[in-house]
Z-matrix of the N, CA and C atoms (Angstrom, degrees):
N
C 1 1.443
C 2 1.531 1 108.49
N 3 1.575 2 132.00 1 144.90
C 4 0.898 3 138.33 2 165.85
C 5 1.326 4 127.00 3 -59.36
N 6 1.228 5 123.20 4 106.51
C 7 1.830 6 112.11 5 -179.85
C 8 1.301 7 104.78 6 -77.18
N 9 1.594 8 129.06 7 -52.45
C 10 1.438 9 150.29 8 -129.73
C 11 1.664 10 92.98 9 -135.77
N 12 1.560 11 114.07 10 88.41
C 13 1.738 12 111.36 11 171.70
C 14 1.766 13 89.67 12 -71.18
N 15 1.280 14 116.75 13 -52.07
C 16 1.937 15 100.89 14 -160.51
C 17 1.465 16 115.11 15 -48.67
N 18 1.828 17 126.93 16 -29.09
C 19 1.105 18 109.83 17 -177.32
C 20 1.831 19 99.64 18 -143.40
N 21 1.766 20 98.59 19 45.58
C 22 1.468 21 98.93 20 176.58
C 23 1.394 22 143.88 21 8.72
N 24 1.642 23 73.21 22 69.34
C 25 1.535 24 82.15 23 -172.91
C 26 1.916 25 95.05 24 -124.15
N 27 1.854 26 99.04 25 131.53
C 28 1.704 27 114.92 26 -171.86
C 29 1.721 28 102.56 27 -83.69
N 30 1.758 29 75.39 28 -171.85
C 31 1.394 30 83.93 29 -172.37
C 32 1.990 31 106.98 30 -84.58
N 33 1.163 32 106.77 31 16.34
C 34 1.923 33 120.53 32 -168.22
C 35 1.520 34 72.45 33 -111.55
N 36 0.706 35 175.75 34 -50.51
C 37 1.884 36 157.47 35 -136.68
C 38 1.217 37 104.24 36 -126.76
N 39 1.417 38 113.64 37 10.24
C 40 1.864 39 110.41 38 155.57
C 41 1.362 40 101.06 39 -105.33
N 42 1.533 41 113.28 40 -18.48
C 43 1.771 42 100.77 41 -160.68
C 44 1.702 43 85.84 42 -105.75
N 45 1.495 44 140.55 43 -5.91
C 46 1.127 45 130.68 44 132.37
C 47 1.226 46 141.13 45 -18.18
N 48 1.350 47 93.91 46 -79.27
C 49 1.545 48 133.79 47 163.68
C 50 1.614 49 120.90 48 -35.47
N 51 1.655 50 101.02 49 -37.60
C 52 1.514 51 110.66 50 170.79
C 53 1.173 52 103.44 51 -74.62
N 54 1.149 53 125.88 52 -63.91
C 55 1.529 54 132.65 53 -158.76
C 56 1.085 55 120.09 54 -53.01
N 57 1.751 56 116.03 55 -24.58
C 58 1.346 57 129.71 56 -167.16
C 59 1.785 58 100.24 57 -108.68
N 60 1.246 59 109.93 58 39.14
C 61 1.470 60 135.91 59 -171.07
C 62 1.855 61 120.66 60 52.95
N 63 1.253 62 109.36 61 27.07
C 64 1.414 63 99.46 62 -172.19
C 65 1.868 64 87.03 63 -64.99
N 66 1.448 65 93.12 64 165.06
C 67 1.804 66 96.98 65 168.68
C 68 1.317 67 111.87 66 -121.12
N 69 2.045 68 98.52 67 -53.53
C 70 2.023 69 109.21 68 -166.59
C 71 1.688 70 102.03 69 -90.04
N 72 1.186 71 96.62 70 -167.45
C 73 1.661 72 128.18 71 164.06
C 74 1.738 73 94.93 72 -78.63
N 75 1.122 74 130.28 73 -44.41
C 76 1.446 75 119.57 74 -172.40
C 77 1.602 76 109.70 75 -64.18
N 78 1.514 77 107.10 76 -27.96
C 79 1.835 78 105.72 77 -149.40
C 80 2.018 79 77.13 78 -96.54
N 81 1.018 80 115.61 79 -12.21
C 82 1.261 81 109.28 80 -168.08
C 83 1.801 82 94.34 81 -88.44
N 84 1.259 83 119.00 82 -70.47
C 85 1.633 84 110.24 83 171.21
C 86 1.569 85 124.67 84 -34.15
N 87 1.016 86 95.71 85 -14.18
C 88 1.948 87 102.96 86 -156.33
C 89 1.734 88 77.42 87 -99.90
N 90 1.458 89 144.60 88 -75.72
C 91 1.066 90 150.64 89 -149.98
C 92 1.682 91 107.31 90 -67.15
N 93 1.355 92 105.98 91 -52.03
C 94 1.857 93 114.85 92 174.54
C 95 1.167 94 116.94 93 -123.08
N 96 1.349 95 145.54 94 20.69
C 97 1.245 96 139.81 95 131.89
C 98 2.295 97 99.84 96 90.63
N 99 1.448 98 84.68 97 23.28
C 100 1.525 99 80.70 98 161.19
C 101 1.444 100 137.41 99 -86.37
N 102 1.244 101 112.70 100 151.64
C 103 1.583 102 105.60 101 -171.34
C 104 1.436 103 107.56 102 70.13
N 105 1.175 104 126.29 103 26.19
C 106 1.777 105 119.86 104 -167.99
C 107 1.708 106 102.47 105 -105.51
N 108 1.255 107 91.53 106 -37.34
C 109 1.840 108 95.76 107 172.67
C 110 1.390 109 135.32 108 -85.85
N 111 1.177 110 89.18 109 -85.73
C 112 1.647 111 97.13 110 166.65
C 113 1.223 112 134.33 111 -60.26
N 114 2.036 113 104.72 112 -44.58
C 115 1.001 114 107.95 113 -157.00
C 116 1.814 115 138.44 114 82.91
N 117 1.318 116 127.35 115 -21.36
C 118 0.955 117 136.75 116 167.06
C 119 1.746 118 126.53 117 -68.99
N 120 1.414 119 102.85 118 -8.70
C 121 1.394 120 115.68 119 150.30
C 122 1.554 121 143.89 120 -60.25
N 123 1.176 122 76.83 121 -29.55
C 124 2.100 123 95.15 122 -152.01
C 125 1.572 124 118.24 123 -74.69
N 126 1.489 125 108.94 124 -5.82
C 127 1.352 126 116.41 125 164.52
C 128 1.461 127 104.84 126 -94.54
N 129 1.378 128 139.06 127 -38.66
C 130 1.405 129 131.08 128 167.84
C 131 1.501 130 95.05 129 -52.07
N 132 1.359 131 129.17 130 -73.91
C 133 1.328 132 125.29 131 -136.02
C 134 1.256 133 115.07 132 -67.00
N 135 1.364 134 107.06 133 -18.92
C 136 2.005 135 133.04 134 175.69
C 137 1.958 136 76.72 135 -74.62
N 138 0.944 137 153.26 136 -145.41
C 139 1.552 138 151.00 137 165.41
C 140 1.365 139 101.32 138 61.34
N 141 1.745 140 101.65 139 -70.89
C 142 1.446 141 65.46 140 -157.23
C 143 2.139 142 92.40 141 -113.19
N 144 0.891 143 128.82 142 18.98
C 145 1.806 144 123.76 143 136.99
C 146 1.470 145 91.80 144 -44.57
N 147 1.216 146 134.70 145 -75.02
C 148 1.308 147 116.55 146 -160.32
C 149 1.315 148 131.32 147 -55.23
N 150 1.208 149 102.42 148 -45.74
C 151 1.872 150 120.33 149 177.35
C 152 1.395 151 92.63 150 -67.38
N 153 1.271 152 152.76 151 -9.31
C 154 1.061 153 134.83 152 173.74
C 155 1.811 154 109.49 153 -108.87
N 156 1.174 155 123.62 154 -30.94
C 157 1.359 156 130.10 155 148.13
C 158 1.465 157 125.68 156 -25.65
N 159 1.789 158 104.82 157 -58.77
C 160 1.311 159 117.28 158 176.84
C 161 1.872 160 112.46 159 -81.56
N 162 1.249 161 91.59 160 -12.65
C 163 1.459 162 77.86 161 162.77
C 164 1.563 163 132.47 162 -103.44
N 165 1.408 164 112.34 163 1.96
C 166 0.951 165 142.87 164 -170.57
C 167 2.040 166 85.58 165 -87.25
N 168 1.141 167 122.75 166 -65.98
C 169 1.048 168 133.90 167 -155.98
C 170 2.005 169 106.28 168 -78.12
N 171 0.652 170 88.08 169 -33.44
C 172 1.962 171 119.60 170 162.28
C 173 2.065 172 105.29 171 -46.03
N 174 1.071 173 104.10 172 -74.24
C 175 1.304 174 122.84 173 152.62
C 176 0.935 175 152.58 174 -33.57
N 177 1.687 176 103.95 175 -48.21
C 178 1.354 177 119.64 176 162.49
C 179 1.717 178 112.85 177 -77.13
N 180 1.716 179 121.02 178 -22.52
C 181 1.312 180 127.10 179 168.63
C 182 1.064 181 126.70 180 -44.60
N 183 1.314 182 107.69 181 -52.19
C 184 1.622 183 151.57 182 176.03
C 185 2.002 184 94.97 183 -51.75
N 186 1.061 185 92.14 184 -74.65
C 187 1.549 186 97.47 185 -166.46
C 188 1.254 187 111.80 186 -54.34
N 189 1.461 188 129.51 187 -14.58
C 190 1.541 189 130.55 188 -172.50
C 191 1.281 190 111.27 189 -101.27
């Protein structure tokens, strides 16, 4: 699903983005340019950074 129409960026290039260590909303704007335009993103993309954070962290539970 699309989070970011201004610089099409889905919900697979946030959970990318995690994996490839993004953590905040900052490392996420700085890396894919969300929330940079419009703005009408940035409460989804805070959503799902997180849901992908916690699954990131979910995983790593698992693995230990």
């Amino acid at each position: 699903m699309y989070i970011c129409l201004c610089h099409a960026v889905t919900e697979s290039d946030i959970q990318c983005a995690v994996e490839q260590g993004t953590r905040t909303m900052r490392e996420l704007r700085d890396e894919l340019k969300v929330a940079t335009q419009c703005g009408r993103c940035a409460s989804c993309a805070k959503t799902c950074l997180n849901h992908a954070l916690a699954e990131l962290a979910e995983g790593q539970e698992i693995a230990a």
